[in-house]
C-alpha positions as CSV (number, residue, x, y, z in Angstrom):
1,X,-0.9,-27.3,-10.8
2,X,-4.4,-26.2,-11.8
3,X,-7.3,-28.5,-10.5
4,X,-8.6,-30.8,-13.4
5,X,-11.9,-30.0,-15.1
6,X,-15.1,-31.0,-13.9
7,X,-19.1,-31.5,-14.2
8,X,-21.4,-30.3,-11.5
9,X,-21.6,-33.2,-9.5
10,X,-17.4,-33.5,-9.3
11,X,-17.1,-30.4,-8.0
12,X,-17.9,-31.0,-3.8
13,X,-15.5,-29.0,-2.2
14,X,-13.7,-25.4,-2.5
15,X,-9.8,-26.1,-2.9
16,X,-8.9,-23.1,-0.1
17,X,-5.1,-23.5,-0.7
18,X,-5.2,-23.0,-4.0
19,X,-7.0,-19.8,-4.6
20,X,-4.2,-18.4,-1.2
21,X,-1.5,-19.5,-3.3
22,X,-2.6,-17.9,-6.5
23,X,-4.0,-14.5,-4.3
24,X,-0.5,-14.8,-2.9
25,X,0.8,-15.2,-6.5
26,X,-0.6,-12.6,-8.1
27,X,0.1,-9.8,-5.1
28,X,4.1,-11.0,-5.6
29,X,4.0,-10.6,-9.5
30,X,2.0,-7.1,-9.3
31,X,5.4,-4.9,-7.9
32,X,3.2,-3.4,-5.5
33,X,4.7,-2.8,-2.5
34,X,2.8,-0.7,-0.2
35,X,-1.1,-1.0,1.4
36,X,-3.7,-1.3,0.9
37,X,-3.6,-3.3,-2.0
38,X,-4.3,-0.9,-5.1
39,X,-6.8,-3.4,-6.6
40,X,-7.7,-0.8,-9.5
41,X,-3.9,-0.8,-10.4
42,X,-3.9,-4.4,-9.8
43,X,-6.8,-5.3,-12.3
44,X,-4.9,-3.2,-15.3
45,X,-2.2,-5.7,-14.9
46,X,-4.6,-8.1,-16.5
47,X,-5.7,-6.1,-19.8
48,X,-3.3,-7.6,-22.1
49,X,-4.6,-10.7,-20.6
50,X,-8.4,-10.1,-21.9
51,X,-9.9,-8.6,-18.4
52,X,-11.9,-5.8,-19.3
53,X,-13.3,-3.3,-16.2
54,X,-16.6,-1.9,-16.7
55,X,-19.0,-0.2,-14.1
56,X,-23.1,-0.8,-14.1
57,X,-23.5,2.4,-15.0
58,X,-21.2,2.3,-18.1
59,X,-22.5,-0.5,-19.2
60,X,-26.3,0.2,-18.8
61,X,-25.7,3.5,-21.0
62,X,-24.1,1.8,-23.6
63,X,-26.9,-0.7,-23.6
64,X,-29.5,1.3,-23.3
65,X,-30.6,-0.7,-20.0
66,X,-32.0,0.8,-16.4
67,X,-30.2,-0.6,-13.3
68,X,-32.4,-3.2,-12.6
69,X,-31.7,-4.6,-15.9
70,X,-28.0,-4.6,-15.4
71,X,-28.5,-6.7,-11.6
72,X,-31.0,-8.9,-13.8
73,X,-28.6,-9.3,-16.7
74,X,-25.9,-10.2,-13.6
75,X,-27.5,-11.6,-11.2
76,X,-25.9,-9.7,-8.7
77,X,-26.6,-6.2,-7.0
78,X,-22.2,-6.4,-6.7
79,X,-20.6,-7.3,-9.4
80,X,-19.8,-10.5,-12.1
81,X,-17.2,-11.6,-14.2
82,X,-18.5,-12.5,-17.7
83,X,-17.2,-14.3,-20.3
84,X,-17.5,-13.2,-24.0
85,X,-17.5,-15.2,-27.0
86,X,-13.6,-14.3,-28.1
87,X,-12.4,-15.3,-24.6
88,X,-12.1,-12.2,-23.6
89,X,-13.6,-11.5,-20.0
90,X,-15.8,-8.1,-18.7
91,X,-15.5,-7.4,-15.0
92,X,-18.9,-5.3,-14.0
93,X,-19.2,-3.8,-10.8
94,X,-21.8,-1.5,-9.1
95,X,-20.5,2.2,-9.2
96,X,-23.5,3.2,-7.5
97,X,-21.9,1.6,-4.0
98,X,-20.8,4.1,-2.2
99,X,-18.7,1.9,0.9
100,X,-14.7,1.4,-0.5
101,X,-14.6,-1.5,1.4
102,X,-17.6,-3.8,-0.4
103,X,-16.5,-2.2,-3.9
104,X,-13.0,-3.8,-3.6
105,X,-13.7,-6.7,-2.2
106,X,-16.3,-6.9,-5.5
107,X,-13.4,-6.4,-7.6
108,X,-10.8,-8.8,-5.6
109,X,-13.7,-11.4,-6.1
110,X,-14.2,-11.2,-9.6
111,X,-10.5,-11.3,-10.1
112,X,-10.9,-14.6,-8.4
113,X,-12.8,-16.1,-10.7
114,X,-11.1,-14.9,-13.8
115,X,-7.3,-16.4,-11.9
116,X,-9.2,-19.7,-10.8
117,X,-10.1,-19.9,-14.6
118,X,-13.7,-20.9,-12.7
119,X,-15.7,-20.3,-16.4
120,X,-13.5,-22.2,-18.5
121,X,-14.2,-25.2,-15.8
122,X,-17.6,-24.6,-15.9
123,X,-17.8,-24.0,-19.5
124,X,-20.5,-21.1,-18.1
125,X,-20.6,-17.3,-19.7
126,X,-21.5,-16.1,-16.0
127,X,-21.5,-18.0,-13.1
128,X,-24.9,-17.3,-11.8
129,X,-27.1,-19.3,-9.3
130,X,-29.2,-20.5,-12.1
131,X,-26.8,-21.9,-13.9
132,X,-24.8,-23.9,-11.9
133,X,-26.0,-26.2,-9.3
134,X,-26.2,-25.4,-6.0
135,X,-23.2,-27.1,-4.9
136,X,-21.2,-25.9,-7.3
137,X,-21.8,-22.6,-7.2
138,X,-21.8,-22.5,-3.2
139,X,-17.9,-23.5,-3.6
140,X,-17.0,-21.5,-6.8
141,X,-17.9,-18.5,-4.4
142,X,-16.3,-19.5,-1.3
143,X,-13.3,-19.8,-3.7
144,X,-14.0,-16.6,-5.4
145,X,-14.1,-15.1,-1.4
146,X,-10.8,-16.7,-0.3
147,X,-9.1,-15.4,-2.7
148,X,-10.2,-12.1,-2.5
149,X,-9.5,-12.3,1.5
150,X,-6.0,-12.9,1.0
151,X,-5.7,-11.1,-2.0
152,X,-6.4,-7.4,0.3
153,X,-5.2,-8.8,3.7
154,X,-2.4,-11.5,3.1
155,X,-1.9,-13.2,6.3
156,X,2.2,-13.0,6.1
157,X,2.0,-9.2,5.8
158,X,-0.7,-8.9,9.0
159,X,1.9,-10.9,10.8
160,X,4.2,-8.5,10.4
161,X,1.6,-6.0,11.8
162,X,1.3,-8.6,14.6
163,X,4.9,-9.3,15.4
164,X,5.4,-5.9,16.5
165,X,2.7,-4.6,18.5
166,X,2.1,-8.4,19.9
167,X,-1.5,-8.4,19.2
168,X,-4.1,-7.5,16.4
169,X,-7.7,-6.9,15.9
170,X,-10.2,-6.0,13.4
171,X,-10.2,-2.3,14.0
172,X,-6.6,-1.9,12.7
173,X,-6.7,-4.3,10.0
174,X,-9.4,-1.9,8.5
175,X,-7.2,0.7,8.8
176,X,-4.4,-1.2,7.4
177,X,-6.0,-3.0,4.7
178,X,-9.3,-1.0,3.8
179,X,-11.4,-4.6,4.2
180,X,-14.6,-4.4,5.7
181,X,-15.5,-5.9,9.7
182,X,-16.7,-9.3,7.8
183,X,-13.4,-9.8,6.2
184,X,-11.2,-8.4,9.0
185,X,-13.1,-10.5,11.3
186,X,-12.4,-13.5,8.9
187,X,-8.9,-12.1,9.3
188,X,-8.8,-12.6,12.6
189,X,-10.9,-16.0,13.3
190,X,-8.1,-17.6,10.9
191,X,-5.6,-16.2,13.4
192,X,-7.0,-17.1,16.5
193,X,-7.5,-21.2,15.2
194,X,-3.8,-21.4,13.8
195,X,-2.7,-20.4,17.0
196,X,-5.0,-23.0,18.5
197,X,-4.3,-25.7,15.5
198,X,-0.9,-25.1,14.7
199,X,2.7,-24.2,16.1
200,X,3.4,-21.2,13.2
201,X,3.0,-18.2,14.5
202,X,4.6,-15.7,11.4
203,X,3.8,-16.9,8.0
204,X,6.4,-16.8,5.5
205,X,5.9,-15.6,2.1
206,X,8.3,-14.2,-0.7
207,X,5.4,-11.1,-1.1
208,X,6.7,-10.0,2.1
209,X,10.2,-8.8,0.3
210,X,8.1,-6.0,-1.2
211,X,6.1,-5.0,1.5
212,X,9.0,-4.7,3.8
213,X,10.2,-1.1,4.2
214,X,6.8,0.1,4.0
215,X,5.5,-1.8,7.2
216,X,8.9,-1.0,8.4
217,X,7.9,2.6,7.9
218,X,4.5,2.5,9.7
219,X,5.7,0.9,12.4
220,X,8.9,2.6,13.0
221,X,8.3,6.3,11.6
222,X,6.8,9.0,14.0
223,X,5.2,12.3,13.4
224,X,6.7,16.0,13.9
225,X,4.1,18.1,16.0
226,X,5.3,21.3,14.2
227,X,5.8,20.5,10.5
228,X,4.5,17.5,10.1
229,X,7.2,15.6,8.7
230,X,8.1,11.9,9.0
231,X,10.9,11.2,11.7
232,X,12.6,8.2,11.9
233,X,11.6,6.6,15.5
234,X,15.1,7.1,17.3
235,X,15.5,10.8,15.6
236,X,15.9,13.5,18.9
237,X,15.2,16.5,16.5
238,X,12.9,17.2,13.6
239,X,15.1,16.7,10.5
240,X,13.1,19.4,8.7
241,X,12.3,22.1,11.6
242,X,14.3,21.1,14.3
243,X,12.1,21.1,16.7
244,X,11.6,18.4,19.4
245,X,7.9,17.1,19.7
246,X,6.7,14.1,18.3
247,X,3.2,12.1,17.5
248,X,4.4,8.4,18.2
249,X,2.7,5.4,17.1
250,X,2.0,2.4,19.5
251,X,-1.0,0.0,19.1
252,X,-3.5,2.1,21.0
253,X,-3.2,5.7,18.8
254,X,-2.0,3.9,15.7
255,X,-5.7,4.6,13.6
256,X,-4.8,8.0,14.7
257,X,-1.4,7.8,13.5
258,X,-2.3,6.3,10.2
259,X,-4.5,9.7,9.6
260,X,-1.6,11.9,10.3
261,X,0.7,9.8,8.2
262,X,-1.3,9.8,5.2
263,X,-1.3,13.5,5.1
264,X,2.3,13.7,5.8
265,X,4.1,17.5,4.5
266,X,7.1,17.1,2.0
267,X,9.5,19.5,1.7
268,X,12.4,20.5,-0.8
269,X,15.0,18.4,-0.9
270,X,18.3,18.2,-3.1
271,X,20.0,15.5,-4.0
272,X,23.4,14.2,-2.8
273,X,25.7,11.0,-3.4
274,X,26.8,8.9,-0.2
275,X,28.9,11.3,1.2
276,X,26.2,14.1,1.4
277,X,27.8,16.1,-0.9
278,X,25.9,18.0,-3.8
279,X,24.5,15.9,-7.0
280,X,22.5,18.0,-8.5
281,X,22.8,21.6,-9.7
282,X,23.8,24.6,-7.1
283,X,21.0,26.4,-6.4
284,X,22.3,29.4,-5.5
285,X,24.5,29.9,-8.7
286,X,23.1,27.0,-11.4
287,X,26.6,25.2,-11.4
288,X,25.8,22.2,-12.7
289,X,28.9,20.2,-11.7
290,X,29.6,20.8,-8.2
291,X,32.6,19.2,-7.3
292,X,35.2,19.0,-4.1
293,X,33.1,20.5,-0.7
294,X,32.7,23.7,-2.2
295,X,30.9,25.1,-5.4
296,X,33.9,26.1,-7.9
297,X,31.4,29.0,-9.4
298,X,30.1,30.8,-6.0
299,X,32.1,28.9,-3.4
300,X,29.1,28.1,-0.9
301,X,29.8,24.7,1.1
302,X,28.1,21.8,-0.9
303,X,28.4,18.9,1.7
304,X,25.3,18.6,4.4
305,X,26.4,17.7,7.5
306,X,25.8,19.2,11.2
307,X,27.2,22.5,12.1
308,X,27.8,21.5,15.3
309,X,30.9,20.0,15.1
310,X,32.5,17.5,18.2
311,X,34.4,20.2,20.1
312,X,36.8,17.8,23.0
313,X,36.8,21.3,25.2
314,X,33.0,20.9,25.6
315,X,30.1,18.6,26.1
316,X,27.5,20.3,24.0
317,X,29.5,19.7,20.4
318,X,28.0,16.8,18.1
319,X,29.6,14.1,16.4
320,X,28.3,15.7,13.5
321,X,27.9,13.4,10.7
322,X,26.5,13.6,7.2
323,X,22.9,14.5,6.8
324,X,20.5,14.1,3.8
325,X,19.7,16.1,1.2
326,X,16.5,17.4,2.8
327,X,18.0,17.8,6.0
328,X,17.5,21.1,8.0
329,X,18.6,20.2,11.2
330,X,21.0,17.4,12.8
331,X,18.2,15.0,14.5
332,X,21.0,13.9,16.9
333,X,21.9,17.8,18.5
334,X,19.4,20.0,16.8
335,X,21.8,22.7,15.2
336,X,21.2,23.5,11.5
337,X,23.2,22.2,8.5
338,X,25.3,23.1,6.5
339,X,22.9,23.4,3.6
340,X,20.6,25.2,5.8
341,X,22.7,27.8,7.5
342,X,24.8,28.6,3.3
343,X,21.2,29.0,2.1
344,X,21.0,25.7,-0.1
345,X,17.6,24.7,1.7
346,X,14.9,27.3,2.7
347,X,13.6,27.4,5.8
348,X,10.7,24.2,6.6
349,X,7.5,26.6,5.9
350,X,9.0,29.0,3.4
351,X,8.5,26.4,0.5
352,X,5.7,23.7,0.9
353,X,6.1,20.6,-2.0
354,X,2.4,20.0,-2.9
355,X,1.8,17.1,-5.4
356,X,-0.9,16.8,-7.8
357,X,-2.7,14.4,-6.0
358,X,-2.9,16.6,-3.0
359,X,-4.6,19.2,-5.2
360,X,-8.1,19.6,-4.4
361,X,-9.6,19.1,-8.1
């Protein structure tokens, strides 16, 4: 239910739990499921809606304005959300700011304002100091804040950061997040008095749904020394390069971690169905319709599993098992796979995946 419209002397107190449940809202309805928050992908959700993003600097050469005119004509050395004459809205924001951090909390702010619908209320173009009064404006920005707080650090999805290492603080919720040590601080204070005002100790929220295998993921994932592939936590042996040395995250090395896992090696994989067997074309022949456990054009195996198969005479055989499609080695025994040892994968280092994002231009 949206809040009623009101003058400047009605409006006394920021309504905290609204702008939450709309920050929570609008992070459930934007399909992103992985952090921190993309805010730029975030605000292009909004286009169709009328929100327009412009920097100072764009907007100060189309104007034909220094700067200073552009913080005079905003009143605000951030950022403001103006409101046009067709009802559509211009989000400006300093480019010149050189701290992620400040710029997305800018950009989560102004969002804030445009969800709160805090101009229509107002009936104000922008929302400056000089034209609102004091009280009003004081609460419009704590609104504007709150949401922007739990827009890039929702308390249910810290919990979940909490819940398995027992304990948080501000450090790794920087990490985590990419908030600044005022809002990861806030973070934390908000923490620290439900624990003291309340019983609730993990916040529930249906935001989390998305979230879930990603937090999963870097909490439960470690780090191959030698390739620098992802393992899953209980893995003996490096999928990719079966060797047996790991980086593994706990609370204490887990900003460390989070660099290593951001630049994270992919390798070739191909694809397979449930039973591990080849769905896509052979690559050693082109076949594109492998079928049965063999290739019916060059007759190489075409199911990955683990070489080492459960021999009852001895206590070094596997229970084998079907791998992935990606899958080098068996991370229970070590030995090779099948689409390793026939040739379907090259060997870890002999042909590196590199994305375009990873390119250096």
């Amino acid at each position: 239910m949206i809040p009623k419209i009101f003058d400047d002397e009605e409006y006394k107190k920021a309504n905290f739990a609204y702008a939450q449940e709309l920050a929570y809202e609008v992070v459930n309805k934007s399909g992103i499921s992985s952090l921190p928050i993309n805010i730029k992908k975030l605000l292009k959700l909004y286009k169709k809606s009328g929100l327009h993003i412009v920097t100072y600097s764009s907007f100060a050469k189309r104007r034909n304005l220094s700067m200073k005119e552009v913080i005079y004509f905003t009143d605000s050395e951030d950022g403001c959300l103006w409101k046009r004459s067709d009802d559509t809205y211009i989000l400006l924001y300093n480019d010149t700011k050189t701290y992620r951090p400040t710029v997305r909390f800018t950009l989560a702010h102004e969002l804030g304002h445009f969800i709160l619908k805090h101009h229509d209320k107002t009936n104000k173009e922008i929302l400056t100091r000089g034209g609102l009064s004091k009280s009003t404006h004081t609460h419009l920005e704590m609104e504007a804040n709150y949401f922007a707080k739990r827009l890039l650090a929702p308390i249910p999805l810290v919990d979940l950061y909490t819940k398995a290492w027992s304990k948080n603080d501000d450090e790794h919720l920087r990490k985590i997040f990419d908030i600044s040590y005022p809002v990861s601080e806030s973070v934390i204070k908000a923490l620290i008095n439900r624990h003291k005002n309340t019983s609730v100790i993990l916040e529930s929220h249906e935001m989390v749904n998305n979230f879930r295998n990603f937090i999963n993921e870097d909490i439960s994932i470690k780090v191959c020394d030698n390739c620098n592939s992802a393992q899953g936590i209980t893995e003996k042996f490096c999928k990719v390069c079966g060797e047996h040395s790991f980086f593994v995250p706990n609370f204490d090395n887990f900003i460390k971690f989070k660099d290593r896992k951001n630049n994270l090696m992919k390798y070739t994989e191909l694809k397979v169905n449930e039973n591990g067997r080849l769905a896509c074309p052979c690559p050693i022949c082109g076949n594109e319709d492998p079928i049965n456990r063999y290739c019916s054009v060059c007759g190489v195996f075409i199911v990955n599993e683990c070489t080492n198969i459960d021999d009852p005479f001895s206590e070094d055989g596997c229970e084998g098992g079907i791998l992935k499609g990606g899958d080098r080695y068996c991370s229970k025994c070590g030995s090779v796979s099948t689409f390793y040892k026939y040739g379907l994968l090259k060997s870890w280092d002999f042909n590196l995946e590199i994305s375009d994002e990873d390119l250096p231009f």
